[in-house]
C-alpha positions as CSV (number, residue, x, y, z in Angstrom):
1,X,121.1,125.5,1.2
2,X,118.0,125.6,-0.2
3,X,117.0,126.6,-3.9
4,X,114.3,126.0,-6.9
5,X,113.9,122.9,-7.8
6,X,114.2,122.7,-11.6
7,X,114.2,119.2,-12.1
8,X,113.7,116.8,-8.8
9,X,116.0,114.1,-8.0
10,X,118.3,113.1,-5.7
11,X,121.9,113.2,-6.8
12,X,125.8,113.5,-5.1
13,X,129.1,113.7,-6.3
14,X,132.4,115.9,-6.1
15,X,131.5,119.8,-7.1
16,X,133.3,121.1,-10.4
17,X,132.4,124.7,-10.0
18,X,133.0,127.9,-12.4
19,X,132.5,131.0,-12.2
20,X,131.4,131.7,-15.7
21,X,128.4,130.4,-17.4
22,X,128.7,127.6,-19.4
23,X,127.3,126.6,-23.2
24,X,126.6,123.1,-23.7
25,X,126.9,123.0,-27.4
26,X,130.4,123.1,-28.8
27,X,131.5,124.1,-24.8
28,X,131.3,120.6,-23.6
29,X,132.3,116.8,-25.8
30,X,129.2,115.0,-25.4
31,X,131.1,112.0,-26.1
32,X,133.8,112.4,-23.5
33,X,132.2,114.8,-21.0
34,X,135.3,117.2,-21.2
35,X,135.1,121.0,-21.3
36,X,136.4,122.2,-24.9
37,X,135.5,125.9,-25.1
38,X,139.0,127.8,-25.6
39,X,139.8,130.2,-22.7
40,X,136.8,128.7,-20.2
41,X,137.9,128.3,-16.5
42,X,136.9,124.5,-16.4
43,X,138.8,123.8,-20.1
44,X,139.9,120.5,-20.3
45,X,138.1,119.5,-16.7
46,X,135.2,116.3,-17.5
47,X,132.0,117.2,-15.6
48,X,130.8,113.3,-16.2
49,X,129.3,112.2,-12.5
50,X,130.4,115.2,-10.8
51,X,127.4,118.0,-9.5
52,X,128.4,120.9,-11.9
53,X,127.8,124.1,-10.4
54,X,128.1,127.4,-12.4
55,X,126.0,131.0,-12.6
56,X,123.8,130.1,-15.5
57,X,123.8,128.7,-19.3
58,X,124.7,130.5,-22.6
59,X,124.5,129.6,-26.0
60,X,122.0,127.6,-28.5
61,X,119.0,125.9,-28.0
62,X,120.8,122.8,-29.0
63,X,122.2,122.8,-25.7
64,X,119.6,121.4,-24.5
65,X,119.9,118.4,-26.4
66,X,123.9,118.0,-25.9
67,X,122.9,117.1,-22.0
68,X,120.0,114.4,-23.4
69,X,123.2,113.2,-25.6
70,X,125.4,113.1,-22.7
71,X,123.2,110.9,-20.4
72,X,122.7,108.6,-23.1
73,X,126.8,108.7,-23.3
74,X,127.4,108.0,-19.8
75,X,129.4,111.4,-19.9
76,X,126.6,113.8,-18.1
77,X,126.8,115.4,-14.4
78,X,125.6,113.8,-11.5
79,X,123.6,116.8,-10.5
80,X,123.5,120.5,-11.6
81,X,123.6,124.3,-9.4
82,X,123.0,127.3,-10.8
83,X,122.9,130.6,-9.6
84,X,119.9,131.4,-11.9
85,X,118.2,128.6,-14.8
86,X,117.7,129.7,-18.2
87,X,115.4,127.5,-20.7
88,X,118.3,125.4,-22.5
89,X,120.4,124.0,-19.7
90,X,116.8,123.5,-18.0
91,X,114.9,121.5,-20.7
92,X,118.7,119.7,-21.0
93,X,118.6,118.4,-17.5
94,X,114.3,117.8,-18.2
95,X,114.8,115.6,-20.9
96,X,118.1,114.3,-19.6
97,X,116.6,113.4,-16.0
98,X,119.6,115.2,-14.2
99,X,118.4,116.7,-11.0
100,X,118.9,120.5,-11.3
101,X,118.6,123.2,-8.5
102,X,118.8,126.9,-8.9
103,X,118.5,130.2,-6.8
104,X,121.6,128.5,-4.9
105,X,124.3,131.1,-3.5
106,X,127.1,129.4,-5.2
107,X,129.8,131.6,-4.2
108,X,129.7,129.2,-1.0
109,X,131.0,125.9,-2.8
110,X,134.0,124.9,-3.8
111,X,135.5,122.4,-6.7
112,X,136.3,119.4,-4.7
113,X,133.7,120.1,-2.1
114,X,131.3,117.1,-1.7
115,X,127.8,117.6,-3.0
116,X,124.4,116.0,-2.1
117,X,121.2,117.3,-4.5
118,X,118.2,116.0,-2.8
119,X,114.6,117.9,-5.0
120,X,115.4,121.7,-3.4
121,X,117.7,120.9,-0.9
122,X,121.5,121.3,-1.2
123,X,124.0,120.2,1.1
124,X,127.8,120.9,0.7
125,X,130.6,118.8,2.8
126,X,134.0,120.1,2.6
C-alpha cells in the first residue's frame, strides 16, 4: 500500500490495529506502553515495538509529548498507520523518530498481521 509519509523511516513489527482513534495522553502508560483508556478496543493491549495502526489521534496537545516519553521509555511503537494524521500524534512521532504513514486504507490489516513501514510504502504479510 502506499500512503503520506509523515515521518520517514523504515520500521516492522506485528500490527495492533483499532478501529477507534486513539489519545496518547492518559489513553496509553508511557511507562509500560499499555493501553489504559476505560472502554477502548485495545484496553489493556501494549503497543511497545508493534506498528500501531488506528483511524486518527484525539485528545491534548500533550500527546505529543507522551510518544517522545515513550521512546525514551523503550515502551513506543515500532511504526505508526493512520487512516488520516492530525498535528499531536504527528509532532509525537516527529520528535519521537517513529516512522509514521498515513492516507493508508486500514480497513485491509489485521492485529497479528506482519507489518513492514518503509518512508511511504506499506507492506502487510498475513
Amino acid at each position: 500500500m502506499q500512503g503520506r509519509t509523515i515521518k520517514a523511516g523504515k520500521a516492522e513489527g506485528k500490527a495492533l490495529v483499532s478501529r477507534e482513534p486513539i489519545g496518547f495522553l492518559g489513553g496509553i502508560d508511557p511507562e509500560t506502553g499499555r493501553v489504559i483508556e476505560p472502554g477502548h478496543e485495545l484496553q489493556d493491549e501494549r503497543v511497545t515495538n508493534r506498528v500501531l495502526i488506528f483511524p486518527t489521534g484525539k485528545g491534548s496537545t500533550v500527546g505529543s509529548y507522551t510518544l517522545y516519553r515513550m521512546a525514551v521509555a523503550g515502551t513506543a511503537p515500532a511504526a505508526i498507520v493512520n487512516a488520516e494524521s492530525e498535528a499531536i500524534v504527528a509532532v509525537g512521532a516527529i520528535i519521537a523518530d517513529i516512522p509514521m504513514v498515513d492516507q493508508v486504507d486500514i480497513t485491509h490489516i489485521q492485529t497479528g498481521d506482519w507489518v513492514h513501514v518503509d518512508g511511504d510504502r506499506v507492506v502487510v504479510e498475513r
